[in-house]
C-alpha positions as CSV (number, residue, x, y, z in Angstrom):
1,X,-43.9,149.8,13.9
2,X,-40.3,149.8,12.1
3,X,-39.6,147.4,10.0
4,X,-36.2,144.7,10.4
5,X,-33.0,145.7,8.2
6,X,-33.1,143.9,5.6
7,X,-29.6,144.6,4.4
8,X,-27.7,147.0,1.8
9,X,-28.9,147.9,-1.8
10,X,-27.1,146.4,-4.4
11,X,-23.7,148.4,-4.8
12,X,-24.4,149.6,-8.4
13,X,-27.6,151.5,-6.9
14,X,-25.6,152.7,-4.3
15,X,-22.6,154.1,-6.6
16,X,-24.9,155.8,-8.3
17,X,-26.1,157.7,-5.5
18,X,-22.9,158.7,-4.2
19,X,-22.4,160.0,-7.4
20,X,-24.7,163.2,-6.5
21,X,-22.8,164.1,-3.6
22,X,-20.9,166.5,-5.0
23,X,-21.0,168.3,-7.6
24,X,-17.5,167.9,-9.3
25,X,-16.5,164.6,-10.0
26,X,-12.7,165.8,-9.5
27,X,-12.0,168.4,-6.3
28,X,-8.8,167.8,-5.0
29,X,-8.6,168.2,-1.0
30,X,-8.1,166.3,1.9
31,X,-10.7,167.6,3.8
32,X,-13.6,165.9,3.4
33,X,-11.9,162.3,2.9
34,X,-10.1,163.4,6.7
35,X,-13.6,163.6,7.6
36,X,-15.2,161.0,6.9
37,X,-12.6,158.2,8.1
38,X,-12.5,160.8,11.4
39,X,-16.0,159.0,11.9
40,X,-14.8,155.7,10.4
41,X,-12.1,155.2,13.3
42,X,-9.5,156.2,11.3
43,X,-8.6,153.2,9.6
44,X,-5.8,154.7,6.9
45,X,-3.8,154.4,10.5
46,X,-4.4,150.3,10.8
47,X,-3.4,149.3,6.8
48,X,-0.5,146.6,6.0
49,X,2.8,147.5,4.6
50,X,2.0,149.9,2.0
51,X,3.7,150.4,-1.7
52,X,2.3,153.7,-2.4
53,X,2.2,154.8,-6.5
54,X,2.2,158.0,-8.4
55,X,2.9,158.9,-11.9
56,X,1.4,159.4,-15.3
57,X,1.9,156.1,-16.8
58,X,2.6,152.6,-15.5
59,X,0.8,153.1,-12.7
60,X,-1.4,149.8,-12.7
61,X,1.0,147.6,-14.3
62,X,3.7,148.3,-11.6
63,X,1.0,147.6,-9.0
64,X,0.4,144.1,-11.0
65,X,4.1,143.3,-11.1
66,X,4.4,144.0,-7.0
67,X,0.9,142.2,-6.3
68,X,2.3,138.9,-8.7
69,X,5.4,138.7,-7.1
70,X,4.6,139.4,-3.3
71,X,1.7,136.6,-4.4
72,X,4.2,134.4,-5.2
73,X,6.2,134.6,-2.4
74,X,3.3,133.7,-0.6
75,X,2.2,137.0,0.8
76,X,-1.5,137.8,1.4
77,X,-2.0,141.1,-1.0
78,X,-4.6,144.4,-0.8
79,X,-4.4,146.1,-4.1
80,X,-6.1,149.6,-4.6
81,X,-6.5,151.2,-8.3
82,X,-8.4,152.8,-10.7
83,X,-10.5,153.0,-13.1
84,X,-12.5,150.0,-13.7
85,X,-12.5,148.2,-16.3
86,X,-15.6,146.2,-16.5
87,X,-16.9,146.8,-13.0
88,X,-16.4,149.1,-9.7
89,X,-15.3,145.6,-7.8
90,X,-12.2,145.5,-9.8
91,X,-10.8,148.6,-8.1
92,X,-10.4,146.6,-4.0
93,X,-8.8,143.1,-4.6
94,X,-8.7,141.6,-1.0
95,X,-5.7,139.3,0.0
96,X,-6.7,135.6,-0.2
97,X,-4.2,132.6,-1.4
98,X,-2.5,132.1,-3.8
99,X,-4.4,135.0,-5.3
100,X,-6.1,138.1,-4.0
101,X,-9.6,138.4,-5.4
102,X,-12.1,141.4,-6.2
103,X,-14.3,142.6,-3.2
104,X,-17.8,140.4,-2.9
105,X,-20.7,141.9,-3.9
106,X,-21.9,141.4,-0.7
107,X,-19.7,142.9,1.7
108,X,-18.7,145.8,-1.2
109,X,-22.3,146.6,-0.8
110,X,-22.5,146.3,3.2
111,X,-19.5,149.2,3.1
112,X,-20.9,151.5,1.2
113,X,-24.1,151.4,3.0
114,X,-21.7,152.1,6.2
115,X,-20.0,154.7,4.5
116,X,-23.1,156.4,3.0
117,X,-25.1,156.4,6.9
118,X,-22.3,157.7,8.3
119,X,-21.4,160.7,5.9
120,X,-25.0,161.6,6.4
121,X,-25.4,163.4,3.1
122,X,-22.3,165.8,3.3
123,X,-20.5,166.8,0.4
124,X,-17.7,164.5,-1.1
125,X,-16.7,163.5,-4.4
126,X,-17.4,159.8,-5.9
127,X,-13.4,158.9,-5.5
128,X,-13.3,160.0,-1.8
129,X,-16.1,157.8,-0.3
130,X,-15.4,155.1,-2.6
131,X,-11.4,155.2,-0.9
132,X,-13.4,155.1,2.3
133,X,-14.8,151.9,1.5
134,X,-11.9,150.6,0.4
135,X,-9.5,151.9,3.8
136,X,-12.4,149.9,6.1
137,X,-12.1,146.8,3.5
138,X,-8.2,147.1,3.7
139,X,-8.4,147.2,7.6
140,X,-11.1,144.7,8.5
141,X,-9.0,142.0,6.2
142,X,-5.9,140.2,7.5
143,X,-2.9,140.9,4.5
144,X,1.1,141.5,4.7
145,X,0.6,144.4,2.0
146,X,-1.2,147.0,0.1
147,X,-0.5,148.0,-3.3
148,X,-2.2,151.6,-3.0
149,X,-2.4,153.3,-6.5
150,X,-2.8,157.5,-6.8
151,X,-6.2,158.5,-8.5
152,X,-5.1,161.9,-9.4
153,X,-1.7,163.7,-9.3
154,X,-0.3,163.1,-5.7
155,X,-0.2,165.7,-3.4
156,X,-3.9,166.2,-3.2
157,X,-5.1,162.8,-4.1
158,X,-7.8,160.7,-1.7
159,X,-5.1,158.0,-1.1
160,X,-2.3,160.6,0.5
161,X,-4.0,159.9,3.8
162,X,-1.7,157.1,4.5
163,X,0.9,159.0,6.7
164,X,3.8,156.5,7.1
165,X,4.1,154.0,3.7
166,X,6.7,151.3,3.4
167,X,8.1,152.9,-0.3
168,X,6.7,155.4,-1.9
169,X,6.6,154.9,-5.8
170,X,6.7,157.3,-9.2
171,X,6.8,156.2,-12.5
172,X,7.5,158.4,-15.3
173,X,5.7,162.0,-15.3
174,X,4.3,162.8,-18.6
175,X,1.7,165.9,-19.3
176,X,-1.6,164.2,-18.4
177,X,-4.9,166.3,-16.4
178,X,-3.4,169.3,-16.7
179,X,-6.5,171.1,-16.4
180,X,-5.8,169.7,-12.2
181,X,-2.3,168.9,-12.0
182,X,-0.6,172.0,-14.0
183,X,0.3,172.9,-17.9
184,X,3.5,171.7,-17.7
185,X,6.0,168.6,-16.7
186,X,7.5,170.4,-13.7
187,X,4.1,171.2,-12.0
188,X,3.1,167.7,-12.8
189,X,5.8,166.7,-10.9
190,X,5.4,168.4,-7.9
191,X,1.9,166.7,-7.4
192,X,3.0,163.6,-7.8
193,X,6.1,164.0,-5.4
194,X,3.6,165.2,-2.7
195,X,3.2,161.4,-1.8
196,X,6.8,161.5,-0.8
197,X,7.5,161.1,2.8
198,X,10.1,161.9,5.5
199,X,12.5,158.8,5.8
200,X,10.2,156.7,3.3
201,X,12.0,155.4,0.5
202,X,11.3,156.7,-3.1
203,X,11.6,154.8,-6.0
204,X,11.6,156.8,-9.3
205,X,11.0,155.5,-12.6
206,X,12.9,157.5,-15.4
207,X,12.2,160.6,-15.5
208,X,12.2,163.9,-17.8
209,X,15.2,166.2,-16.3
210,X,12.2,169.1,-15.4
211,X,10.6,166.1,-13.6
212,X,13.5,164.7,-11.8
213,X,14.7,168.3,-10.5
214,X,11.5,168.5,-8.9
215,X,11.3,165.4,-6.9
216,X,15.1,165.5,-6.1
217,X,14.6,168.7,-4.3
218,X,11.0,167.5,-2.8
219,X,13.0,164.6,-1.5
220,X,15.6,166.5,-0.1
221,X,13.6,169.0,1.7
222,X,11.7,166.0,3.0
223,X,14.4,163.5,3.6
224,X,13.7,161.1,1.9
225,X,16.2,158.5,0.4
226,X,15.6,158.5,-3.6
227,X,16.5,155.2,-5.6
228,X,17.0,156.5,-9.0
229,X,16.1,154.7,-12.2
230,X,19.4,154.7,-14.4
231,X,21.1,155.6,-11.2
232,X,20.5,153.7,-8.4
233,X,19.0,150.6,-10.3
234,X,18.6,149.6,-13.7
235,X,16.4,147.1,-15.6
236,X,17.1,146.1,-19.0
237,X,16.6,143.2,-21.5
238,X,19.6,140.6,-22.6
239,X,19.7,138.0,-24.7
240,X,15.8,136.8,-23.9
241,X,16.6,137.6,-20.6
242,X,15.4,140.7,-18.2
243,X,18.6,142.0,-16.0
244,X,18.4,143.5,-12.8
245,X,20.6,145.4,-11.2
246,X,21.0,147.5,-8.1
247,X,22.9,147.9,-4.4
248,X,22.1,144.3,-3.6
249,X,23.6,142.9,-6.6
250,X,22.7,141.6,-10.2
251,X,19.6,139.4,-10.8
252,X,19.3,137.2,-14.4
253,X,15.5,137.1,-14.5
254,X,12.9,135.6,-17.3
255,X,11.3,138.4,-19.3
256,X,7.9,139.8,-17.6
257,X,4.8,138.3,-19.4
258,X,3.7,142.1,-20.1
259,X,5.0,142.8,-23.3
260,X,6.8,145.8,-24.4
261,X,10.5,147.8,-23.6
262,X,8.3,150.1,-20.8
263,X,7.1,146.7,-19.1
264,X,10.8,145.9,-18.3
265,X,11.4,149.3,-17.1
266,X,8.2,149.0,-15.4
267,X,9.5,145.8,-13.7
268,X,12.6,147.5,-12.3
269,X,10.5,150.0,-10.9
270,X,8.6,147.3,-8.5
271,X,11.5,145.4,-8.4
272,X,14.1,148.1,-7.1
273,X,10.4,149.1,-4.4
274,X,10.2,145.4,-3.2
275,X,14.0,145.0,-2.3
276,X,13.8,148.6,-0.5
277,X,11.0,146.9,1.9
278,X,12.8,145.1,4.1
279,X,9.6,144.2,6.2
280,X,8.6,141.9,3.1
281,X,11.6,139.8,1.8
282,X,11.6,137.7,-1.3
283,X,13.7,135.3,-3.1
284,X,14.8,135.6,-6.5
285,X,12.5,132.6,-7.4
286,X,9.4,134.8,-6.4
287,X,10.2,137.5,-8.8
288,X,10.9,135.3,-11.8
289,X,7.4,133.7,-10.8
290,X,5.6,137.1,-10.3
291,X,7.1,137.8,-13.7
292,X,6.2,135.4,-15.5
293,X,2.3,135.4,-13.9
294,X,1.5,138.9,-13.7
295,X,-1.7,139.4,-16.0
296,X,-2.7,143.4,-16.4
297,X,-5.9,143.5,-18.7
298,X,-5.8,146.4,-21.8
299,X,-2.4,147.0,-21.4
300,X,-1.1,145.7,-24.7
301,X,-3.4,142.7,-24.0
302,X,-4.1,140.5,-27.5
303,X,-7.7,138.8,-27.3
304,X,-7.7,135.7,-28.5
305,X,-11.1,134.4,-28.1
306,X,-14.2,136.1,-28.2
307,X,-17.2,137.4,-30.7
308,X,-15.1,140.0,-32.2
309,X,-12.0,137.5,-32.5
310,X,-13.8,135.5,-34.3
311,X,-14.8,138.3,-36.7
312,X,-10.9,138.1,-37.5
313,X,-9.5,136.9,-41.0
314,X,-7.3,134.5,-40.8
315,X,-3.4,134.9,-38.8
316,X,-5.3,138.5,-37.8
317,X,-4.5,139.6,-34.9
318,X,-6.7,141.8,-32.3
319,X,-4.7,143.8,-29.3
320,X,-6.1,146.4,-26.6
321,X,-4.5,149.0,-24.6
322,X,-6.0,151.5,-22.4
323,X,-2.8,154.1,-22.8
324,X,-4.3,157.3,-23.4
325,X,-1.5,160.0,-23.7
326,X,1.6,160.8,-25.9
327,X,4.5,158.7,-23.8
328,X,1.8,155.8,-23.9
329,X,1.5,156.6,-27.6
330,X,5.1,156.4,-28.0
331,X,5.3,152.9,-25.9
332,X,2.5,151.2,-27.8
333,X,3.6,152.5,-31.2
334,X,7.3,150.8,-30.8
335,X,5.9,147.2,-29.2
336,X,3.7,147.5,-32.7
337,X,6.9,148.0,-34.8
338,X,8.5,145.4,-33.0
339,X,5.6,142.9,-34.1
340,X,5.3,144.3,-37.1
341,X,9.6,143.5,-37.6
342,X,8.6,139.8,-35.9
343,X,5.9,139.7,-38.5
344,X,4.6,142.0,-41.0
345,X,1.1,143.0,-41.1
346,X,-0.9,145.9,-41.6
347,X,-1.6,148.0,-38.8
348,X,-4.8,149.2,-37.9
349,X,-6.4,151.6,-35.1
350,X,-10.1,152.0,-33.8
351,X,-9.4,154.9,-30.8
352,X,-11.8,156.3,-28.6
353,X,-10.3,159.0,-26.4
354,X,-11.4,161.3,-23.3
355,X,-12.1,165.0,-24.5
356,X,-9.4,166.0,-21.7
357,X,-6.6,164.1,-23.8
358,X,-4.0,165.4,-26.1
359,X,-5.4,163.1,-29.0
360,X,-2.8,164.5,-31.3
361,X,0.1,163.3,-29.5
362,X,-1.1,160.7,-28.4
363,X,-1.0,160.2,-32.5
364,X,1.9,161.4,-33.6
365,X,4.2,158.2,-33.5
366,X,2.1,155.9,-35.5
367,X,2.3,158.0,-38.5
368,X,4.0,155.8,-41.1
369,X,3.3,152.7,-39.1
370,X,-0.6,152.7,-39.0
371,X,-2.2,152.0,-42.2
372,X,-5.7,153.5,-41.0
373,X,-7.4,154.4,-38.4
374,X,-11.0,154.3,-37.4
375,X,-12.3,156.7,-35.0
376,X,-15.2,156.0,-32.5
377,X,-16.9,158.0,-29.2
378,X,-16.3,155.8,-26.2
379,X,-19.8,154.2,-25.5
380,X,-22.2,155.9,-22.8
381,X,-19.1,158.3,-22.2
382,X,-20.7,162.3,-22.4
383,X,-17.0,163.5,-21.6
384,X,-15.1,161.8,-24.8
385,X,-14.1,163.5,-27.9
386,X,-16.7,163.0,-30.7
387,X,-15.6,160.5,-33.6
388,X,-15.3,163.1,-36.0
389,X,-12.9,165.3,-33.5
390,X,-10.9,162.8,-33.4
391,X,-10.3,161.4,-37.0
392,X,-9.2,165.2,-37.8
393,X,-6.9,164.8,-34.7
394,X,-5.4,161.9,-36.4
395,X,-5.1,163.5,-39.8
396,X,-3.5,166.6,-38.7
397,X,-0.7,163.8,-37.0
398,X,-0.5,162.6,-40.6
399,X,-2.4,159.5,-40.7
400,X,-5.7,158.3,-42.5
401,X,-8.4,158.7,-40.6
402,X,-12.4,157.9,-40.8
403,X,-15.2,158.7,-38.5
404,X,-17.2,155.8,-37.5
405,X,-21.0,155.5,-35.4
406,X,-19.9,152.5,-33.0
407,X,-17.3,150.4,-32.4
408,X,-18.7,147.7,-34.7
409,X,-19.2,150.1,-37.5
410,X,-15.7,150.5,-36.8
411,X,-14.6,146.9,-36.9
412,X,-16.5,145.7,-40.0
413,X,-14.7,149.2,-42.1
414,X,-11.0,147.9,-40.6
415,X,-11.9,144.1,-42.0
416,X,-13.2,145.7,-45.0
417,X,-10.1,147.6,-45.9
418,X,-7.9,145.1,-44.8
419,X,-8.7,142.7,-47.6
420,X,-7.3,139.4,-48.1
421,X,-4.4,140.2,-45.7
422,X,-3.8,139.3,-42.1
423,X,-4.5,142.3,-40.3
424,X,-3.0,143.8,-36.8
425,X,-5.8,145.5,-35.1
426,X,-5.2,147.7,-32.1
427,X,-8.3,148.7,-30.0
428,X,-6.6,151.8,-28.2
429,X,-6.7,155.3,-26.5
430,X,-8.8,154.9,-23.2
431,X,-9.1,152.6,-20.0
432,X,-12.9,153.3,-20.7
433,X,-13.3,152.3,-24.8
434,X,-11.3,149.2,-23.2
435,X,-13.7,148.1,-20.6
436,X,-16.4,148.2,-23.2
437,X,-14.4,146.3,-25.5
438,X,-14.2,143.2,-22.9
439,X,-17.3,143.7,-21.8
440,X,-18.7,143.1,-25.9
441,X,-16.5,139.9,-26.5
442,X,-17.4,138.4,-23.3
């Protein structure tokens, strides 16, 4: 006699067996996503208006800047990216008012149970079931928009199945995975202007010239109208104020909440996407509002409560980014001098960085602004550079550098040196050393 169906494993059981479905955690192809949503009905055809992203950095906080305004203007919102922070459910946010809201355990776990019976066992990576999941979620929930965020590159990444977006978006193109995407800027590029589309229009962030030649011609071969950063539109900050300017006209809005000269660019960038989609029309009042709500966690987040703020001298400051490359490292290192201008203070790093980064530019432009840094494996990370790798990284880049065995080895050392002063502790180099970081101060 069978037995009733008594429902779905939980979904962290269930992610770890998809895990073992292929081999590589990283293959990029279409084929096996193609088919697998073949059996699922095809629902990448059925989504909401979609704002499509690429790029090496500013990725995730363009996606919050669309998601907070389009929320604010009173549109229901799906949002797609990656990684995780703390858990997978942060990666599918679900429209719901005034907010969207992370997937329920519940129904996240009921989908991947769907997706897992019907792919039967066949070979596909962890990302391409997992966007599976999140294409039925997207379809089976009433919204006005998705905010769909690349994984990888562009050309070849799970999310290129959506054939028709409203905009298609890339931010600056740095080196990043080139081990997938290429060894140099120009190859880069051409991944990430494979989510380009014929009559879709293109917003570019500011680009290196290699970068832009390469998605000029991809968007002229494709026909694709391209709205220029610096060209086309332009975002920039005035007297305490962010001003916006493109085709339409001139907008005087508060600075974004997001701190940082890349955040205001970033802002232009979903700014310039949301007036190119004419299906989804917004007031000016809705982007001041988005601006001024729009909450990204670990992008130069400060941590003002919590067991390791409270380990804090006092006036010390804690911050945490998840930037993991050398234009991040060049973005973080001038908000720091900016603070450090605002209000002096001794800077100091704990980083934990992937073994695929390039630690040493990422580096590179805190020499003479960091006073130390501390140097830690990302926790329950086998693919991270080893502590002691990485404090020689940072010494080669001209900075004083010490190998520590956890994170609060690491933290008690930075208090230590910093004495009676008022420290400026910066958490930094990974999306992953930042999800455990939140995770251990609640």
């Amino acid at each position: 006699m069978t037995s009733a169906y008594a429902g779905p494993e939980r979904s962290d059981v269930i992610l770890e067996r998809l895990t073992k479905l292929h081999p590589k955690l990283i293959d990029l192809s279409l084929d096996r996503i193609e088919r697998l949503l073949e059996r699922l009905g095809n629902p990448q055809k059925s989504l909401p208006a979609t704002f499509h992203i690429a790029g090496t950095n500013g990725k995730g906080s363009v996606s919050a800047y669309l998601r907070a305004m389009l929320e604010a203007a009173g549109y229901g919102v799906h949002s797609y990216t990656s990684p995780h922070l703390v858990r997978f459910h942060e990666r599918i946010r679900l429209a719901a008012h005034p907010h969207s809201m992370e997937i329920d355990e519940t129904y996240l776990a009921t989908l991947l149970d769907e997706c897992e019976r019907i792919n039967a066992g066949e070979p596909i990576t962890f990302f391409e079931i997992t966007t599976c999941v999140a294409m039925l979620a997207f379809t089976r929930s009433e919204a006005d928009a998705l905010i769909l965020e690349v994984g990888m590159g562009g050309r070849y990444d799970t999310t290129n199945v959506v054939e028709r977006p409203a905009v298609t978006i890339i931010t600056p193109v740095d080196l990043d995975h080139q081990a997938f995407l290429g060894d140099t800027i120009a190859l880069i590029a051409g991944e990430k202007a494979g989510i380009l589309k014929p009559g879709v229009p293109a917003v570019i962030g500011l680009q290196k010239d290699e970068a832009r030649d390469v998605i000029e011609a991809r968007a002229a071969a494709l026909g694709a109208p391209l709205f220029m950063a610096g060209q086309d539109f332009s975002s920039h900050e005035e007297q305490g104020h962010l001003v916006y300017q493109d085709e339409f006209g001139l907008l005087d809005l508060p600075l974004p909440r997001l701190l940082g000269q890349h955040q205001i660019e970033n802002a232009g960038i979903a700014i310039c996407a949301l007036r190119q989609a004419a299906m989804l029309p917004l007031g000016t009042e809705a982007i001041a509002r988005g601006l001024r709500e729009v909450d990204w966690p670990a992008r130069m987040q400060r941590l003002t409560h919590g067991p390791l703020v409270d380990r804090l001298p006092a006036h010390g400051e804690l911050w945490l980014d998840g930037g993991h490359n050398p234009q991040a490292g060049r973005a973080i290192a001038l908000l720091m001098a900016d603070l450090d201008a605002a209000r002096p203070a001794p800077l100091f790093l704990i980083t934990g960085m992937k073994d695929t980064k390039d630690a040493g530019g990422y580096f590179a432009p805190f020499a003479g602004l960091a006073t130390h840094v501390e140097t830690i494996a990302i926790p329950n990370d086998p693919a991270c550079l080893s502590a002691e790798t990485l404090a020689a990284a940072a010494r080669n880049a001209g900075l004083g550098a010490h190998p520590a065995a956890s994170l609060d080895e690491a933290f008690a050392r930075v208090i230590a040196r910093a004495g009676k002063s008022s420290p400026r502790i910066l958490i930094c180099g990974s999306l992953y050393l930042a999800g455990a970081v939140l995770t251990e101060n609640g």
